[in-house]
Legacy VTK file of the C-alpha trace (Angstrom):
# vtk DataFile Version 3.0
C-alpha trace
ASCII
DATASET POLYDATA
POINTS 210 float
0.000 0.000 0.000
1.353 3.587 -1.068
2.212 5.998 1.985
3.087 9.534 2.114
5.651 10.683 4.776
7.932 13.229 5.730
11.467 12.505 4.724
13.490 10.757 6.908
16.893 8.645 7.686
15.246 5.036 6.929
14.746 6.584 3.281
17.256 5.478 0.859
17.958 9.153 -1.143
21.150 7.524 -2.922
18.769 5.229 -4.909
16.646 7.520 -6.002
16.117 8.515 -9.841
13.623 10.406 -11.784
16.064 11.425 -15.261
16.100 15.257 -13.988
19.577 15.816 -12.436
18.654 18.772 -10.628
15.978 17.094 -8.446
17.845 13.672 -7.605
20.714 15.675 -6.470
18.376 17.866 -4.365
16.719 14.624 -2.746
20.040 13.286 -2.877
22.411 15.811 -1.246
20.482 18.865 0.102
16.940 17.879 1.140
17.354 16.524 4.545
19.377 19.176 5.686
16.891 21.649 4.121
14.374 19.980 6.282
16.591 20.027 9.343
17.435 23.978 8.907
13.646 24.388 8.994
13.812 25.869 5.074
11.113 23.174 3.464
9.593 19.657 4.490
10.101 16.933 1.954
7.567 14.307 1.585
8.049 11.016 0.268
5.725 8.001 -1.591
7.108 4.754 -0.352
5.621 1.192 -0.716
4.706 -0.630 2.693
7.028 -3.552 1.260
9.500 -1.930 0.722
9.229 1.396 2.967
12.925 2.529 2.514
12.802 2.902 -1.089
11.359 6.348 -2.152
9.213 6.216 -4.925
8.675 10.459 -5.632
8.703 13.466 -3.507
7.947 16.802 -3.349
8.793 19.867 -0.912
6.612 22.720 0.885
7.515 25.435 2.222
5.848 28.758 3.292
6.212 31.410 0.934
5.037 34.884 -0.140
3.897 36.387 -3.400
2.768 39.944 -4.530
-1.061 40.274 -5.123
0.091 41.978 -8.171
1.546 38.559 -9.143
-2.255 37.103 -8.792
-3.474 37.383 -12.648
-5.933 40.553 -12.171
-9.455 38.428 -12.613
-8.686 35.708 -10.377
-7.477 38.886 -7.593
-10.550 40.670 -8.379
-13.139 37.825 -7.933
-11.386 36.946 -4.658
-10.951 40.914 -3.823
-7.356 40.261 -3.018
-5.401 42.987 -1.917
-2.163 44.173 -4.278
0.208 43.500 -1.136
2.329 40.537 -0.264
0.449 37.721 0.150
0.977 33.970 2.341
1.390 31.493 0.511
2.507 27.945 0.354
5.394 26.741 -2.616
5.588 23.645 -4.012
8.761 23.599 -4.328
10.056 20.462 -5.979
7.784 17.492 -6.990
9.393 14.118 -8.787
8.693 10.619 -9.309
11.176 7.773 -9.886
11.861 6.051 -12.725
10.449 2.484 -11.616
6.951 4.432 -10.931
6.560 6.765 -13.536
3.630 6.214 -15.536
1.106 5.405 -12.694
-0.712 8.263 -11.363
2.293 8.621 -8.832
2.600 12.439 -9.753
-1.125 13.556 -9.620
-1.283 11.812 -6.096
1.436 13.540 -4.903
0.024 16.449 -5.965
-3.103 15.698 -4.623
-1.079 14.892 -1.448
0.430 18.370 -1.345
-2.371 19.976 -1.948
-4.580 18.303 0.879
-1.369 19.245 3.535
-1.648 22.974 1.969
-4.760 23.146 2.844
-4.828 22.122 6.374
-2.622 24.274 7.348
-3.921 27.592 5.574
-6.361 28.463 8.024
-3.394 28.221 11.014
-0.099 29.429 9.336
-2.558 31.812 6.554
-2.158 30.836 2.974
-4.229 32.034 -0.026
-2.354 30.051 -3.246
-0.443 26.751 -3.913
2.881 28.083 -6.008
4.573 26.335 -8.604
6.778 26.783 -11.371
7.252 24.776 -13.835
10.257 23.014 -15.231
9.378 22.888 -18.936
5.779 22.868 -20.866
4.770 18.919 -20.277
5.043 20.169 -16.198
2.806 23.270 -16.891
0.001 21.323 -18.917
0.233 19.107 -15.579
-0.251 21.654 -13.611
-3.139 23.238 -15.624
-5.097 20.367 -15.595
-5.569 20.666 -12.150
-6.817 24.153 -11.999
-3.478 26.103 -11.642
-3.154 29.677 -13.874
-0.015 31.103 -14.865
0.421 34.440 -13.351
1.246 35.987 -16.946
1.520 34.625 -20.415
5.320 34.417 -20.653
5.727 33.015 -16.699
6.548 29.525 -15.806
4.931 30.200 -12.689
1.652 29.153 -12.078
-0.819 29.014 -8.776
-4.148 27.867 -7.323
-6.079 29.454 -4.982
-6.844 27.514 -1.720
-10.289 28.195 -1.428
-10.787 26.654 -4.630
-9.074 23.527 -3.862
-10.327 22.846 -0.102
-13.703 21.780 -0.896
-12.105 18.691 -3.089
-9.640 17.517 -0.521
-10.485 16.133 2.539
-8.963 13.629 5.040
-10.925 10.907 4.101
-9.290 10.164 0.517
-6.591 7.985 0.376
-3.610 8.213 -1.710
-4.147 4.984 -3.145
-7.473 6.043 -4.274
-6.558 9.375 -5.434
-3.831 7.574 -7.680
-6.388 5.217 -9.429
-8.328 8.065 -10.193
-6.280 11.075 -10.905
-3.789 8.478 -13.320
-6.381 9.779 -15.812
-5.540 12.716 -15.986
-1.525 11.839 -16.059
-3.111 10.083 -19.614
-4.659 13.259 -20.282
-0.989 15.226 -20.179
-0.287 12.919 -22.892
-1.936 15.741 -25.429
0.533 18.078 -26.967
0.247 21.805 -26.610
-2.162 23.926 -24.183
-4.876 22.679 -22.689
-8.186 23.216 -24.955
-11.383 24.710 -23.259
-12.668 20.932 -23.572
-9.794 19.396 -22.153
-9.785 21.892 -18.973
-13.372 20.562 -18.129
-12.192 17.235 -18.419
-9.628 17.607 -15.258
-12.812 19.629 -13.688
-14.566 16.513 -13.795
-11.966 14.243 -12.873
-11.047 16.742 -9.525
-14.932 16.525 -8.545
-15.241 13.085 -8.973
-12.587 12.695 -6.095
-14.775 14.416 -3.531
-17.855 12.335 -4.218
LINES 1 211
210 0 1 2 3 4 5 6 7 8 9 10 11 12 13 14 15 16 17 18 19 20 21 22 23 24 25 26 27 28 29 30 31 32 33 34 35 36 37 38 39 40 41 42 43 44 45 46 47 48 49 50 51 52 53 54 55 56 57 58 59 60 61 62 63 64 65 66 67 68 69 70 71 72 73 74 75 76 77 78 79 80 81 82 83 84 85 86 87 88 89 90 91 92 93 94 95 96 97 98 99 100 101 102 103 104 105 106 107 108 109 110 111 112 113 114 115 116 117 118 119 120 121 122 123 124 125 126 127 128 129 130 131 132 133 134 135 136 137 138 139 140 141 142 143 144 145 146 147 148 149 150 151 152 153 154 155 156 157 158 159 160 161 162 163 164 165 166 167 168 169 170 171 172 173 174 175 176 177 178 179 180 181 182 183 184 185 186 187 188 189 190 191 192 193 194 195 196 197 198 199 200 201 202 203 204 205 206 207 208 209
């Protein structure tokens, strides 16, 4: 059965590979100490067979971002001020090699996402920030709901609010792999995502919550 932990010593970060050098040698070298010094919290997949072997990962940490950063209709419909804002970064997010191709990413999104969320309401947190690596990472993004905060950003965010009523503490990751590995299919599809194709991953995200 899939688990999601914080990082710790049992975890074998040597072993880890997910064909982007940048994030195995961050796993590798620099997370744990990150997460000692208090500067993000790594979270790891791992297999209750084999608990020592990290599947993917991803990092949160708190963050702030200028409401002028907020693309101006999403600020407006919120009435969010143009001052800094808290907010939560994703920081990193990667899946190894040996699980790629499962729904292992859009879980640990999901994942992410339902930790972001409890802690808004204590620590204050209006967005989930991102930025992607390359344009496969953004349509991934998008199909969950994220905007980019301009047209020639790799940056891209969701609001809280919009992503609390969808997440609660009773879904699994197990379950939220089998479902959301659709829409891992779905980033399959070259180029932006299409009007259509956006209400697809609406429908997928509310099918979680029912």
């Amino acid at each position: 059965m899939l688990r999601v932990e914080p990082l710790g010593a049992k975890h074998d970060r040597l072993a880890f590979t997910c064909g982007a050098s940048a994030l195995d040698r961050f796993l590798r070298a620099i997370a744990y100490q990150a997460q000692r010094k208090g500067i993000c919290t790594a979270f790891v997949a791992v297999d209750a067979e084999s608990p020592s072997k990290i599947l993917g990962y991803y990092t949160l940490s708190s963050y702030l971002i200028s409401g002028l950063c907020v693309p101006e209709p999403l600020r407006k419909r919120r009435n969010l001020p143009t001052h800094m804002l808290g907010a939560t970064l994703l920081g990193r997010l990667a899946v190894d090699a040996s699980a790629q191709g499962n729904g292992l990413g859009a879980a640990l999104l999901f994942d992410a996402l339902r930790r972001a969320c409890a802690v808004a309401s204590d620590v204050g947190s209006t967005c989930l920030v991102v930025d992607a690596t390359n344009d496969r990472a953004e349509r991934f993004y998008q199909r969950f709901g994220f905007v980019k905060v301009s047209a020639d950003s790799s940056r891209l965010l969701l609001p809280l609010d919009s992503a609390m009523p969808l997440v609660t503490e009773s879904q699994t990751a197990s379950r939220s792999a089998r479902v959301l590995k659709k829409l891992d299919e779905l980033d399959a599809i070259h180029g932006p995502p299409t009007e259509e194709e956006q209400k697809q991953g609406e429908a997928e995200w509310k099918r979680i919550s029912e």
